[in-house]
N, C-alpha and C positions, 0 to 999 in steps of 0.2 A: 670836466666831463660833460658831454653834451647831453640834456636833459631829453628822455625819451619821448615824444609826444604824445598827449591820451589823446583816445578817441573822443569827441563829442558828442553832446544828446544826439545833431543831427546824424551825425555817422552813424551810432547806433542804431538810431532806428530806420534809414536805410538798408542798414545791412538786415538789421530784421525782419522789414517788407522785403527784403529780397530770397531771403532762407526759408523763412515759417511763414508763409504770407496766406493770408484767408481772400476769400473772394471778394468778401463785401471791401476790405483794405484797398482793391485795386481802385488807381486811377483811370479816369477814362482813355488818355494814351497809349498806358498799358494794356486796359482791355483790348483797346482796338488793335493793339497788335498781337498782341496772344489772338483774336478772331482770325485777322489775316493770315497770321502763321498758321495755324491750323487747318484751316478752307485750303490753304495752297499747299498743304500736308498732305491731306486727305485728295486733292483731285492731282497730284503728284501720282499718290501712289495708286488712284483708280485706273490712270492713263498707263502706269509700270505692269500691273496686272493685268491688263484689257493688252498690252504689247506682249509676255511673255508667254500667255496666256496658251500656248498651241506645243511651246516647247517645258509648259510645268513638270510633266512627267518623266523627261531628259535630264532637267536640272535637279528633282529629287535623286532619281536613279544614280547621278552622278555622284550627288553628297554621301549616297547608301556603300556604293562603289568604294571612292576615296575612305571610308571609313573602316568598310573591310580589308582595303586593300592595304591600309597605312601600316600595319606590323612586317609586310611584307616589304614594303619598301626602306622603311627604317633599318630594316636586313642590308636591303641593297646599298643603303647609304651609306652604311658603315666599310662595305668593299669598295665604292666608287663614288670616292667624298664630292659629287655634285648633285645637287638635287634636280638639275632637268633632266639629266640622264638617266637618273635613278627612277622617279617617275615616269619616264616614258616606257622603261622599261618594265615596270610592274604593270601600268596599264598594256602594254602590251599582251600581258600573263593574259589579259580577258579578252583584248580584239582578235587579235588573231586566231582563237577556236573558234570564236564567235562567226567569225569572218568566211571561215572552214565551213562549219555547218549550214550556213546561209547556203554556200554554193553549192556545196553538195546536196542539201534540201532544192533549191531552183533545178538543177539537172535532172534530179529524181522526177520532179514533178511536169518538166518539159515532154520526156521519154513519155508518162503516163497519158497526155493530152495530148501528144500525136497518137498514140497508141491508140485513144477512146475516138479520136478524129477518123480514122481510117478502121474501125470496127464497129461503126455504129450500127449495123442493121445485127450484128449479130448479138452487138450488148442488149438491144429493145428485145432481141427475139427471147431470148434466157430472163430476162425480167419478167416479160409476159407470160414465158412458160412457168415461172415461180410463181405468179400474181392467178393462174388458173390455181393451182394446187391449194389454195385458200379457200377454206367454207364459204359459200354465199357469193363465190366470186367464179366458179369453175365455167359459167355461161358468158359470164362479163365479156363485151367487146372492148380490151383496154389497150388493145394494139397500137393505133392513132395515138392515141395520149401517152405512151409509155415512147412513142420514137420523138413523139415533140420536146418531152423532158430531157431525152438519152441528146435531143439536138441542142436543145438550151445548153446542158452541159456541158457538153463537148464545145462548145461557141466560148463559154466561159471559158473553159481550159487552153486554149489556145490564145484567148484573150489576157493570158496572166504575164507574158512578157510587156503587153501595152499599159498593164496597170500598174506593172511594177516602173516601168519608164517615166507613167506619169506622176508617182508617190517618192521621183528620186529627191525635187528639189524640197518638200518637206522634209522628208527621212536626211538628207543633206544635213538641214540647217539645224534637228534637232539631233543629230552625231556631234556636228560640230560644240553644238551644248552641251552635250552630255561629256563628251572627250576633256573640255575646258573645266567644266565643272569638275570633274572627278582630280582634273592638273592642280586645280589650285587648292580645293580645301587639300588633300594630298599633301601638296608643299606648307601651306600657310595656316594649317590646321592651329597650333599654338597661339598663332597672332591673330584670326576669327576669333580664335574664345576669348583671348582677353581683353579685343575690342568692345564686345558684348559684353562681357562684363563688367569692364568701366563705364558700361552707362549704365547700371542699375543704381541707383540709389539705395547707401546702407542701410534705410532702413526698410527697403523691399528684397535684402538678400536671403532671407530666409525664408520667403515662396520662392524666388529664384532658384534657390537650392532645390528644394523639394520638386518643383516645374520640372526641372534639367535634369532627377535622376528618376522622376517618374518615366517621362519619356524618351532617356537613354532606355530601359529596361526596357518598357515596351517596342521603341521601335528595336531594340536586339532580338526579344520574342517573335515581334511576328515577322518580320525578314527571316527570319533563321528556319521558322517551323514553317514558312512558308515556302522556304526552298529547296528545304528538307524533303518535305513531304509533295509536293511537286516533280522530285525528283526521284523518289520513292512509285508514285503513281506511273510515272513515266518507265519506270523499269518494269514496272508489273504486267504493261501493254507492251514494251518489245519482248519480254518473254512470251508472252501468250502470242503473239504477231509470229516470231521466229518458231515458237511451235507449230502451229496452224500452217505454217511455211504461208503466211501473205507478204501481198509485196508490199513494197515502201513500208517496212519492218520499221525502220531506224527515224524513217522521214515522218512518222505516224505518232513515233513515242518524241521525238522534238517537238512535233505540232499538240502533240499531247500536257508537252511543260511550257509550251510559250502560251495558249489558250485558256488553260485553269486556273491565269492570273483576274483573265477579265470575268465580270458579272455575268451569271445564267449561264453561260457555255462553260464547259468541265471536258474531262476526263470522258466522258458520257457523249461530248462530241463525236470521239473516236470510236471508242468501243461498239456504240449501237450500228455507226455506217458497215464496221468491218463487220460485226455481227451479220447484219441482213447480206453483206456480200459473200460469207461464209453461207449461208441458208441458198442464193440465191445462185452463185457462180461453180461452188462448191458441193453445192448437193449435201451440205453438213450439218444440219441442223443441231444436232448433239455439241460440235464445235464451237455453231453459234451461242447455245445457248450457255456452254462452259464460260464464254467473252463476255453474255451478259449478267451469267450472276456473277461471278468477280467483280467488274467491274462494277456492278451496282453498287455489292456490299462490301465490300473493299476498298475502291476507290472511294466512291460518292459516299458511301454512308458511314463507314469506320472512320477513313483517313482522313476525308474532310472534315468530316461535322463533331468529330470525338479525339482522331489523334493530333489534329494541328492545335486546334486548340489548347490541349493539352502540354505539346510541348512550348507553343509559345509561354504559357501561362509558366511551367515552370524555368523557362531561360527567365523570363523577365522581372519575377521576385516581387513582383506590383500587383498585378491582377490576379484573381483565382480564374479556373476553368472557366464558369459561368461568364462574367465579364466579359472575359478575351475572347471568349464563342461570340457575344452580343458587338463586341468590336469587330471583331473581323468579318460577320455576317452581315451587318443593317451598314457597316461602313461601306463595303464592297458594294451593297446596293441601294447606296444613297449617295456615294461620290461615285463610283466607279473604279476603273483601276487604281487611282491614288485612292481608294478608300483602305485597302490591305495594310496603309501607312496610318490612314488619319481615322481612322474608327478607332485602334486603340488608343491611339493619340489624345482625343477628345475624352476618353472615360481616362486615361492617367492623368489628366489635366485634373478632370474634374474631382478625382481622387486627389491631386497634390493640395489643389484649393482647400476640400474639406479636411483634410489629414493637420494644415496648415493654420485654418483658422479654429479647429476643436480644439488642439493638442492646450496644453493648459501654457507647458512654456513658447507656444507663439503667439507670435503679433504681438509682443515687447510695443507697448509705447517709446520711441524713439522721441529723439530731435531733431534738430535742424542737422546737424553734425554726426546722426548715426548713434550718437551714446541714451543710454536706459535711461530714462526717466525715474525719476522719484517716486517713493510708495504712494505718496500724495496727490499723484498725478489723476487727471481726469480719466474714465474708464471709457472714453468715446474715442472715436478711432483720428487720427492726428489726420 
């Protein structure tokens, strides 16, 4: 029988500067290459982000996409056992209304800006005659100034074909990301996660855990309450719109849900314009003022600032009210539109970490190998 060979001192202790290794253990070789590996880590991935950098908001969108849409497709799978098919077809479920509304939103808004093109003396003259009807203003000379804004806009609106022409080859390049993104995690969703996963080391699976279902909850919370309620504020402006019988009813309450994504501008965009054009076209001020208290305290003050909140906070099982209000508020206006994602994000983070290092059974001293350490073992962190 052939006798098994041991390992040697020096195997051992190779193998043990290569699993449990401290800093000061390293060779200078070594060092120098763990340096260079990481400098060219780190300006790798400065040069990856400084590239993507224009299409981030395409490529999140897509993963949020792929993630809702993945039940939906798994349906289709199971009828039509190929997954390009199967996916093209669920993402279709979103381009093509998408695609709808655009167009029908562009023509609305064409008709409007010829319309304002070839009425401008009489749009200045109804303005000014509203702008007299104001205390402190009834002497005002604001004739001159009310046809030069009524020309700027009108200049604008006709301008909105050349801006849209000139916004195609971004708006292009960041569909084509968003399209691909949403293809692939879609299909490869299983094999991402367990890619990911094999590179955590055991003995960091248990923030890992806590990491991944902090911010599974959260980003389900504020996607959800955020579309929700976006979509909620949007119906509230075409009924008030198709009451009032104004125009671009339907083009008012889409510009209403694509807008109350970004920072500052809301819901409040729409409602005050149509408001003073209610007061001003309409001779309704009763009308107007019905547009802005709804919209004030309804839109802006109940639904934003109380009920999304709210519901994110209860989809996502993580945060309480408070938090998710403080996420989605300082995130929105300290990133921008990707803040709606990364405000909560950042407080479940910060929530998994301390949840992670208080709790009495984590942070297990580990080994090299992922297995528990002995009672004996030192109380510093490995």
């Amino acid at each position: 029988m052939t006798e098994i060979a041991r390992p040697t001192l020096g195997d051992r202790r190779r193998v043990e500067r290569r699993t449990n290794q401290n800093l000061a253990e390293l060779t200078l070789p070594e060092f120098r290459r763990m340096l260079v590996t990481t400098t060219l880590f780190v300006i790798v991935l400065v040069l990856f982000l400084y590239m993507v950098r224009t299409v981030i908001i395409a490529t999140i969108l897509g993963v949020v996409v792929a993630v809702y849409l993945r039940p939906a497709y798994l349906r289709l799978l199971k009828a039509i056992p190929n997954k390009t098919t199967a996916a093209s077809l669920t993402l279709l479920l979103v381009i093509v209304p998408l695609i709808a509304l655009l167009i029908y939103s562009y023509l609305e808004i064409a008709d409007v800006a010829a319309y304002v093109d070839t009425h401008r003396q009489d749009i200045a003259s109804k303005i000014d005659a509203a702008l007299h009807r104001i205390p402190f203003l009834q002497n005002a000379n604001t004739g001159e100034s009310v046809e030069r804004w009524v020309v700027i806009a009108s200049n604008y609106g006709t301008s909105i074909p050349n801006v849209i022409r000139s916004a195609l080859g971004t708006f292009a390049i960041a569909a084509t990301i968003f399209i691909f993104t949403a293809f692939y995690f879609m299909i490869d969703a299983e094999r991402i996660g367990a890619y990911l996963r094999s590179k955590v080391a055991p003995r960091y699976q248990e923030l890992i855990t806590s990491l991944e279902e902090n911010v599974r909850g959260v980003l389900y919370g504020a996607i959800y309450s955020t579309f929700l309620t976006q979509a909620i504020k949007s119906v509230i402006i075409l009924i008030m719109n198709l009451a009032f019988h104004v125009p671009l009813a339907g083009v008012l309450a889409i510009l209403s849900f694509i807008i109350g994504f970004f920072p500052i501008v809301g819901s409040w965009s729409v409602y005050l314009p149509v408001a003073c054009w209610l007061a001003i076209f309409r001779d309704a001020p009763g009308q107007a003022l019905i547009m802005v208290v709804i919209g004030f305290f309804v839109n802006t003050i109940y639904i934003s600032t109380f009920l999304r909140p709210k519901i994110a906070a209860e989809r996502s099982k993580v945060l309480n009210f408070y938090w998710m209000l403080v996420g989605l508020v300082t995130g929105v206006y300290t990133f921008g539109l990707v803040g709606i994602l990364l405000g909560p994000i950042v407080i479940g983070l910060l929530k998994a970490i301390l949840d992670t290092i208080t709790t009495s059974s984590s942070w297990r001293l580990v080994d090299a190998d992922g297995d528990g350490l002995t009672d004996d073992a030192s109380d510093s962190m490995p």
